[in-house]
Every structure is written in C-alpha cells, then in structure tokens.
SETORRO-688357 format. One record per residue: residue in three letters; x, y, z of N, C-alpha, C, O, CB in turn. Coordinates in steps of 0.02 Angstrom, whole numbers, plus 32768, in hexadecimal, padded with zeros to 4 digits. Atoms other than C-alpha are relative to their C-alpha. Glycine has a CB too. Example, Ala and Ser with C-alpha at 12.3 -4.5 7.8 and 13.67 -1.06 7.14 Angstrom:
2
<r rest="ALA" n_x="802D" n_y="7FC5" n_z="8000" ca_x="8267" ca_y="7F1F" ca_z="8186" c_x="802D" c_y="803C" c_z="8000" o_x="8061" o_y="803B" o_z="8021" cb_x="7FCE" cb_y="8001" cb_z="803E"/>
<r rest="SER" n_x="7FD6" n_y="7FC5" n_z="7FFD" ca_x="82AC" ca_y="7FCB" ca_z="8165" c_x="7FD9" c_y="8037" c_z="8025" o_x="7FF2" o_y="806E" o_z="802D" cb_x="8014" cb_y="8017" cb_z="7FB9"/>
END
This chain:
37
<r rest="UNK" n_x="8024" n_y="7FFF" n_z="8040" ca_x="8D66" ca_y="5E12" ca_z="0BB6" c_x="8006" c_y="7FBC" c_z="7FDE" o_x="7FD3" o_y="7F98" o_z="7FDD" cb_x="801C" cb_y="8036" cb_z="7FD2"/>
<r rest="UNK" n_x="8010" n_y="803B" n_z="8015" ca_x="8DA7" ca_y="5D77" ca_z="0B5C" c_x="7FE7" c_y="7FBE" c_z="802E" o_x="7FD4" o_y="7F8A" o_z="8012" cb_x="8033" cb_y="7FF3" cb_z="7FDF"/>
<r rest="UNK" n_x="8001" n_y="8030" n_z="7FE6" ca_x="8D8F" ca_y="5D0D" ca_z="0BFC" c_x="7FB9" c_y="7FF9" c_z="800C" o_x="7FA6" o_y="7FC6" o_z="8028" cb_x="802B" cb_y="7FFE" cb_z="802F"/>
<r rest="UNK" n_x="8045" n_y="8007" n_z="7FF5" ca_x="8CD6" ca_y="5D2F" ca_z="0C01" c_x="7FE1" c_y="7FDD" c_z="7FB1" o_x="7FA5" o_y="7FD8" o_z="7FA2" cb_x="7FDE" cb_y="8052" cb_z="8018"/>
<r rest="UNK" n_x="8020" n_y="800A" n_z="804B" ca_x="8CCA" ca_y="5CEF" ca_z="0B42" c_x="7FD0" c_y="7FC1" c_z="8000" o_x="7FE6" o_y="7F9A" o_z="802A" cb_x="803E" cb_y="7FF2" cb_z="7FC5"/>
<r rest="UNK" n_x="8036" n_y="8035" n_z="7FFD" ca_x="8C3F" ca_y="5C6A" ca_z="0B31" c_x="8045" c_y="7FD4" c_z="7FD6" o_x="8074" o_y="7FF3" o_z="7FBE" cb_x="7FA0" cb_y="8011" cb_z="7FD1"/>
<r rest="UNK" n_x="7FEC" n_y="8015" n_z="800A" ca_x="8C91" ca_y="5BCF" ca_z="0AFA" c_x="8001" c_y="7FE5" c_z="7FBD" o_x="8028" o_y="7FBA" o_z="7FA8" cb_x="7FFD" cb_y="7FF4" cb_z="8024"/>
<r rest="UNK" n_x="801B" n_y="8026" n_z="8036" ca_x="8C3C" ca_y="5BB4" ca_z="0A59" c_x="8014" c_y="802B" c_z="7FD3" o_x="7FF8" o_y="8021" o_z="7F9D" cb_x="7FB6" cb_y="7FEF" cb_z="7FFF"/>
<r rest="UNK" n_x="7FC8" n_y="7FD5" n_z="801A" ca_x="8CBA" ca_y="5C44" ca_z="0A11" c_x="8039" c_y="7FD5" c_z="7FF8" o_x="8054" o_y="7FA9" o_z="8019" cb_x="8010" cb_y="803B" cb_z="802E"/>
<r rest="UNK" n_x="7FBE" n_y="8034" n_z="801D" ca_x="8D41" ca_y="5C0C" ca_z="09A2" c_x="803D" c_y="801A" c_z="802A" o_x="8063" o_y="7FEA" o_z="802D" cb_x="8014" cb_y="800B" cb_z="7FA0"/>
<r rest="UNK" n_x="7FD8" n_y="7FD7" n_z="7FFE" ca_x="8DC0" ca_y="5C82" ca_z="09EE" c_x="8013" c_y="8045" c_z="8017" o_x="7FF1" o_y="8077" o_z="800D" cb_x="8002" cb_y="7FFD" cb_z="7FDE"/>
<r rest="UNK" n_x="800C" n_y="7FB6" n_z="7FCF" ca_x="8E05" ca_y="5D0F" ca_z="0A58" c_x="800A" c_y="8043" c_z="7FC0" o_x="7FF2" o_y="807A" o_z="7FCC" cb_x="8052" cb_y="8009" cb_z="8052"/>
<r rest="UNK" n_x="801A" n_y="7FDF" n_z="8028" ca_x="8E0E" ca_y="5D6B" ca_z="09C2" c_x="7FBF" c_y="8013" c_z="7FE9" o_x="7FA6" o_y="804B" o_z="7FED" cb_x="8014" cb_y="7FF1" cb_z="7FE2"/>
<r rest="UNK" n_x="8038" n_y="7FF1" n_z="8011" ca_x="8D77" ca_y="5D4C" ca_z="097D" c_x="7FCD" c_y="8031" c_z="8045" o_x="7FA1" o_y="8059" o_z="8035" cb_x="7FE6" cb_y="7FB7" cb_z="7FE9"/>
<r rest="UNK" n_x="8012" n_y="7FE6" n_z="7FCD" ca_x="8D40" ca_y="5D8C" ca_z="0A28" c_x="7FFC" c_y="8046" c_z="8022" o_x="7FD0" o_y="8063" o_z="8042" cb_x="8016" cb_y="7FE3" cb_z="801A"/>
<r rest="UNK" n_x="7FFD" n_y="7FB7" n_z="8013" ca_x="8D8C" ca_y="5E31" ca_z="0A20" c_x="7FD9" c_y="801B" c_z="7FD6" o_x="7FB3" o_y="8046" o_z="7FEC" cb_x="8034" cb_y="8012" cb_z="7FEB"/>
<r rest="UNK" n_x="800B" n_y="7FEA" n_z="8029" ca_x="8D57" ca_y="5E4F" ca_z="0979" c_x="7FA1" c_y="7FFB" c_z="8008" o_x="7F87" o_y="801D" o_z="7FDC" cb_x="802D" cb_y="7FE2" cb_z="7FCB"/>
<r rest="UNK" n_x="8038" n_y="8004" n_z="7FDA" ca_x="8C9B" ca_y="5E2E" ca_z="09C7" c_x="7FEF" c_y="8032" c_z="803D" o_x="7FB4" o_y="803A" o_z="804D" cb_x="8001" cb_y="7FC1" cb_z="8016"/>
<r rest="UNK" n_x="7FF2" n_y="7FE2" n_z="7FC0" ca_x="8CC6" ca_y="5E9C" ca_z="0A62" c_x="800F" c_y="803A" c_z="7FDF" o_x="7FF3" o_y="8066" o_z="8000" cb_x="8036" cb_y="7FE1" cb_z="8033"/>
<r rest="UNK" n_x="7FE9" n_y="7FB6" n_z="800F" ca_x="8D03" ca_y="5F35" ca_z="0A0D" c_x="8011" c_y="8006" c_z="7FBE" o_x="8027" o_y="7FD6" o_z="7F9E" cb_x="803C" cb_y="8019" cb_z="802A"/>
<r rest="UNK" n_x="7FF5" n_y="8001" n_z="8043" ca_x="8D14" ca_y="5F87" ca_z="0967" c_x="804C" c_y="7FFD" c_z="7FFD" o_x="8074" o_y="800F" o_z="8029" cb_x="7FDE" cb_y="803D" cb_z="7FDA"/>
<r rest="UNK" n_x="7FE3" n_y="7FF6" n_z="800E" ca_x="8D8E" ca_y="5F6F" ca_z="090B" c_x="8065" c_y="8028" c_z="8003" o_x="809E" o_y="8012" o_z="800A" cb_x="7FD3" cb_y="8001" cb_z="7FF4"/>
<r rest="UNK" n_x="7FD5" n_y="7FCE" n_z="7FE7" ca_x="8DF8" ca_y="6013" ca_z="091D" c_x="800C" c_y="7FFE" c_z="803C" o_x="8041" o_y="801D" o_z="8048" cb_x="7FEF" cb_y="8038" cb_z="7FF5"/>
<r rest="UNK" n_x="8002" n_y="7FEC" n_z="7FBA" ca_x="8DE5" ca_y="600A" ca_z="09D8" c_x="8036" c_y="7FD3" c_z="8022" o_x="805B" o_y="7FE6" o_z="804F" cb_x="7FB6" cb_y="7FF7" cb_z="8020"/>
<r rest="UNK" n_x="7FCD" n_y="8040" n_z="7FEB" ca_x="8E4C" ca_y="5F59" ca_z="09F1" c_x="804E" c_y="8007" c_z="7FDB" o_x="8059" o_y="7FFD" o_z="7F9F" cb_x="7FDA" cb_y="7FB0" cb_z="7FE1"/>
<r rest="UNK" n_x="7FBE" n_y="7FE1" n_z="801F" ca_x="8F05" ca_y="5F8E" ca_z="09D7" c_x="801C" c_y="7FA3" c_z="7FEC" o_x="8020" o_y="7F70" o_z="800E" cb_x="803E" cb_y="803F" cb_z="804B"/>
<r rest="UNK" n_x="7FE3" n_y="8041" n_z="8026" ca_x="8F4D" ca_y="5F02" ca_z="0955" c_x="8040" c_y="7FD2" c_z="803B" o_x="8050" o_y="7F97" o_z="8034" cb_x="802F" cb_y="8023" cb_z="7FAA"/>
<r rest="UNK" n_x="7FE2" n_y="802C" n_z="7FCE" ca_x="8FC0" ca_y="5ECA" ca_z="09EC" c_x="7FCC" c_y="7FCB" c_z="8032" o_x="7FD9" o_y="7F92" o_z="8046" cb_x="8029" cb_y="8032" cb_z="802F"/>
<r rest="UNK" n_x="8029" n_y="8029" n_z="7FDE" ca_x="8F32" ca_y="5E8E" ca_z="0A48" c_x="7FE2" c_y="7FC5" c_z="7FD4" o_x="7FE4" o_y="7F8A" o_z="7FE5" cb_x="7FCB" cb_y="8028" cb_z="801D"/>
<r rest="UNK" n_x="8002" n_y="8035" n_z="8041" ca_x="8EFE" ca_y="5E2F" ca_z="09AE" c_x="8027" c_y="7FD1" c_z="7FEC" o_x="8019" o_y="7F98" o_z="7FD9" cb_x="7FFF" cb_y="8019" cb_z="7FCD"/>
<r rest="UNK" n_x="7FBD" n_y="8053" n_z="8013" ca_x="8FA6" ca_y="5DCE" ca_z="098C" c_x="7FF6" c_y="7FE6" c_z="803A" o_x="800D" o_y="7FAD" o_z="803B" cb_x="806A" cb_y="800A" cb_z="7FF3"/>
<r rest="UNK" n_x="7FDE" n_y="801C" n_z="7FC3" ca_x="8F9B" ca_y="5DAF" ca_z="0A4D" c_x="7FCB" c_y="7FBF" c_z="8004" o_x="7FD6" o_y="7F87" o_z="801B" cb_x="8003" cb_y="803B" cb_z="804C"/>
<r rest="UNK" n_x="802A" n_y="8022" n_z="7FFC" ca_x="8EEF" ca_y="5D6E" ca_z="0A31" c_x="7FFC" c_y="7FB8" c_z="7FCD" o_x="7FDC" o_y="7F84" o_z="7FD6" cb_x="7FD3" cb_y="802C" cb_z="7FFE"/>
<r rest="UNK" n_x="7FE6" n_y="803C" n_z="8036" ca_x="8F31" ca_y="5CFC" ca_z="0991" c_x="8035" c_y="7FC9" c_z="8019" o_x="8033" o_y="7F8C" o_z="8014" cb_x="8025" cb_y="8024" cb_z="7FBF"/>
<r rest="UNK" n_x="7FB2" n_y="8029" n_z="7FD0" ca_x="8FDB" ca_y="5CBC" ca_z="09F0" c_x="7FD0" c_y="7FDD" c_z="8028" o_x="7FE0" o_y="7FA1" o_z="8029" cb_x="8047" cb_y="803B" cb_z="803E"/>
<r rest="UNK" n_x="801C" n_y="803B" n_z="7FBA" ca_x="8F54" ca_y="5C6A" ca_z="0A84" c_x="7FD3" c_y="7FC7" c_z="7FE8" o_x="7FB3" o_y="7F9F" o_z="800B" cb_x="7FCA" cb_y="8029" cb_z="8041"/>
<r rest="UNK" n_x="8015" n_y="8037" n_z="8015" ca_x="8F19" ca_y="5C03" ca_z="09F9" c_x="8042" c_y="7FC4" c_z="7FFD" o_x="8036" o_y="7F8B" o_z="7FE9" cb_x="7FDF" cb_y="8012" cb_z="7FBC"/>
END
C-alpha cells in the first residue's frame, strides 16, 4: 500500500488517510506512518 504511493504525496500517512477511512487505519499504523518521516 504505501510503497505503491505516487511520489507527489507528502507522506505515508497522508497516504493511509487517502487509502482508507479513517476508523479503518488502527492509530498504530498511523504513528508508524509519522515515525518514517
């Protein structure tokens, strides 16, 4: 999922939060996706 992200995305967050609602992305995947900044 994040490794297919177009490049012109700020962020593997932002990338989730594009990819799936909200509720669906458990907040661990979210810090994991903030920490690979």
């Amino acid at each position: 999922m994040i490794r297919l992200r177009p490049p012109r995305w700020p962020s593997p967050g932002a990338d989730l939060a594009l990819v799936a609602p909200a509720g669906a992305v458990p907040p661990a995947a979210l810090e994991a996706g903030l920490a690979a900044l």
